[in-house]
N, C-alpha and C positions, 0 to 999 in steps of 0.2 A: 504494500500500500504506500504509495507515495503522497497521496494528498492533494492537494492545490497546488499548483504551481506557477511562479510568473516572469516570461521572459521580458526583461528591462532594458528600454534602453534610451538615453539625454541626448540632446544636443547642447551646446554650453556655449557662451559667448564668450570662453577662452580655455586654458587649461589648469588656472589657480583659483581651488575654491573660495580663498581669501579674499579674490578679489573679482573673481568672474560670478554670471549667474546662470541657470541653467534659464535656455529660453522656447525646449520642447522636450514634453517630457511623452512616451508611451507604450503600450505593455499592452501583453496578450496573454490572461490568464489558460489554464489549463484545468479539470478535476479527473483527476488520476490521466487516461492519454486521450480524453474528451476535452477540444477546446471552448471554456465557457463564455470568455469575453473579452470584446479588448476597447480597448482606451486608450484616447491621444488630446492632448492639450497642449495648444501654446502658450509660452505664458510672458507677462509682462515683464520689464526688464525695465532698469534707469541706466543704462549702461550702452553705448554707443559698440554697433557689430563691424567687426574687420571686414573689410571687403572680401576677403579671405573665407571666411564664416559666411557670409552672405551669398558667395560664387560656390561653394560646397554644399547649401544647405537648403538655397533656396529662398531663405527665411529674412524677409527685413523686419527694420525698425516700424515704420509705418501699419506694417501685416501686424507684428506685438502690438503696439498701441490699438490694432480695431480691433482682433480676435483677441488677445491672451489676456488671459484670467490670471488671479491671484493666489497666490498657496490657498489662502483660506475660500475661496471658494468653490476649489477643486476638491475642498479635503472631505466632506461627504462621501464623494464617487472614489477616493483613498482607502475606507475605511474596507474595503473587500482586502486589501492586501492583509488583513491583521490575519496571522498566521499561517499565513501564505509562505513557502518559499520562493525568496528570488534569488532570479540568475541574469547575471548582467556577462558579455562579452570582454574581457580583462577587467574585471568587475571592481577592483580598486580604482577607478576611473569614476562610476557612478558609486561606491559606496561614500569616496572622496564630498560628491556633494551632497549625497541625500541622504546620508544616516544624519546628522544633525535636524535635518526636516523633519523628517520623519518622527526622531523623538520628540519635537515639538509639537509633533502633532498626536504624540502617544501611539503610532503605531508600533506594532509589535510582531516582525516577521519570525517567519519559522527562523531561527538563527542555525548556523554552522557548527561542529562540532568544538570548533576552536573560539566561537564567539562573536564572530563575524554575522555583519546583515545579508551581505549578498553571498551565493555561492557562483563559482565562477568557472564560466564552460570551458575554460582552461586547464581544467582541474581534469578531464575528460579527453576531449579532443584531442590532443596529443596522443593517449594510447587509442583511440579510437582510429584516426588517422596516421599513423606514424611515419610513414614516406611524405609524409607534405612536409616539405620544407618550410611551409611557411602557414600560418594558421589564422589569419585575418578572416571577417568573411568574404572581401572578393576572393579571396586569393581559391577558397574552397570552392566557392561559384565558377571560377574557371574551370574547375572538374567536375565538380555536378551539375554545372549550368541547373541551376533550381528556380533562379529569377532573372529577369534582363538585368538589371543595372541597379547597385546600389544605391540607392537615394540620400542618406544622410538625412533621414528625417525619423524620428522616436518610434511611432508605431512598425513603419516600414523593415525598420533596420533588426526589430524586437520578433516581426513575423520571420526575418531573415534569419534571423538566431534560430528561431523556432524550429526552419524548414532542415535546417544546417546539420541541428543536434540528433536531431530524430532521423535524417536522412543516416549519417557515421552513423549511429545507432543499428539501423537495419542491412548497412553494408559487413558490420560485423558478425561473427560468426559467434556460438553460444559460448564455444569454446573459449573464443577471445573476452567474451565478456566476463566470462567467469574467471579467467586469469586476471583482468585488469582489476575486480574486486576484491585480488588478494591481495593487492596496495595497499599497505596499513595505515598511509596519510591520506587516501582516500577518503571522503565523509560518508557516513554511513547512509545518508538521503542518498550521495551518488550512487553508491550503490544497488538501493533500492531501484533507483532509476534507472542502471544497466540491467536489470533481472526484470522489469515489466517488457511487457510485450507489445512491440507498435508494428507498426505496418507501415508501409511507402503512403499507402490513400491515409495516412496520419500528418502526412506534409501538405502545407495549406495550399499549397501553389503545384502539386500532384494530385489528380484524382484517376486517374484511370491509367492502369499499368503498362499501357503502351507509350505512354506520355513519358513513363519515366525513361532519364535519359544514362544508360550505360557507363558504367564505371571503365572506364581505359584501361586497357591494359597495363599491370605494371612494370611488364617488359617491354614497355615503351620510354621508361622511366630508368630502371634498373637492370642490368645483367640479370640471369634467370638465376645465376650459382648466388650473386647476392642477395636475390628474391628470397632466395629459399634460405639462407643463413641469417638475414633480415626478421624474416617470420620466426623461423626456430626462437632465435634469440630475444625477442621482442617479446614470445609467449611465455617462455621460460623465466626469462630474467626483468619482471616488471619494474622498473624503478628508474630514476631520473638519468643515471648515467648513462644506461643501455639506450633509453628511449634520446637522451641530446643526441649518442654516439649516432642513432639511426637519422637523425635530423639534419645532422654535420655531411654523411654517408647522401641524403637526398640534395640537399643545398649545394653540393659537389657536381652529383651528374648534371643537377639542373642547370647551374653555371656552361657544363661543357655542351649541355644539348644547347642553351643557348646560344653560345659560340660558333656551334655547328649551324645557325642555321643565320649569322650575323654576315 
């Protein structure tokens, strides 16, 4: 039983809580692998956007001033998160801003085993994925192609998360997930969440199995003899060093496939 669950994700009028403010916030709850709702708000800001921010995001000053709302007036349609776990994409990013809000507003998410508001798909994806060099969400979407184009906007980026987590999910195997649960820094909600059972028509942006689009070969990636020394060792030896060693080992070919085709 996992519970509620809610992928998070801000956009931020810079990168220092101190002094930046978040100016879109949005999430897409879950109840066990049923998705129950989601939510997006922009919100007001006194704070002038980089043009930078604004060419990324979409999102002006003008659009805040008409549309975006106030912490406290969003915090009503907030209170579903109370015991909820959330999961943000390098989740010290968003817990940076919104664990202080949050306890201002008395919410109280499922916390992390260590203490933490957000649990972080980080925490996951790596042994999920383990040949990807690189773990951003385009960077996945270049290989699952799951949506066109990232948007850099709260709700959008949070369905991305969504589509991302539960996609690795069903590309692994039982076997793998049951090794990657024997990670003792693992949290135990993660694990909970590798042992449920999803399905591909569980990805918002997949409904019908011919839609879904093909996982590459990874001997398009990798030598077969590393293929096969990659997986052994990845299955057997779960933990940070084997799993960078394998990261180092993909970041390598991909450079020279690169090369090759410069």
């Amino acid at each position: 039983m996992i519970g509620r669950w809610a992928l998070i994700d801000i956009e931020t009028s810079g990168v220092d809580p101190s002094e930046d403010q978040v100016i879109d916030l949005g999430f897409v709850i879950f109840d066990e692998r049923k998705p129950l709702k989601e939510f997006s708000f922009k919100l007001k800001t006194d704070v002038n956007l980089d043009p930078i921010i604004v060419a990324l995001t979409g999102i002006t000053v003008p659009q805040l001033h008409k549309e975006g709302k106030t912490w406290d007036e969003i915090a009503p349609e907030l209170e579903i998160l109370q015991g909820c776990v959330l999961i943000a994409h390098n989740a010290s990013f968003e817990e940076s801003f919104l664990k202080n809000i949050f306890e201002k507003m008395q919410i109280q998410p499922r916390q992390t085993d260590d203490g933490r508001y957000f649990h972080d798909s980080l925490d996951v994806l790596p042994f999920l994925l383990p040949y990807f060099p690189r773990l951003g969400l385009e960077s996945i979407n270049q290989i699952f192609q799951l949506w066109p184009k990232e948007k850099h906007q709260g709700l959008e980026d949070a369905k991305d998360l969504a589509d991302a987590l539960i996609y690795a999910h069903c590309q692994a195997s039982d076997q793998k997930r049951n090794h990657i649960c024997e990670f003792q820094n693992l949290s135990s909600w993660w694990k909970s969440w590798l042992m449920t059972t999803f399905d591909y028509s569980d990805c918002k942006r997949v409904h019908h199995q011919e839609d879904i689009p093909h996982y590459p070969s990874i001997s398009q990636w990798i030598p077969e003899q590393l293929t096969a020394f990659a997986t052994f060792f990845t299955d057997k030896h779960q933990n940070w060093l084997s799993l960078k060693m394998i990261q180092m080992i993909g970041r390598g070919i991909s450079g020279m496939v690169s090369l090759t085709h410069t």
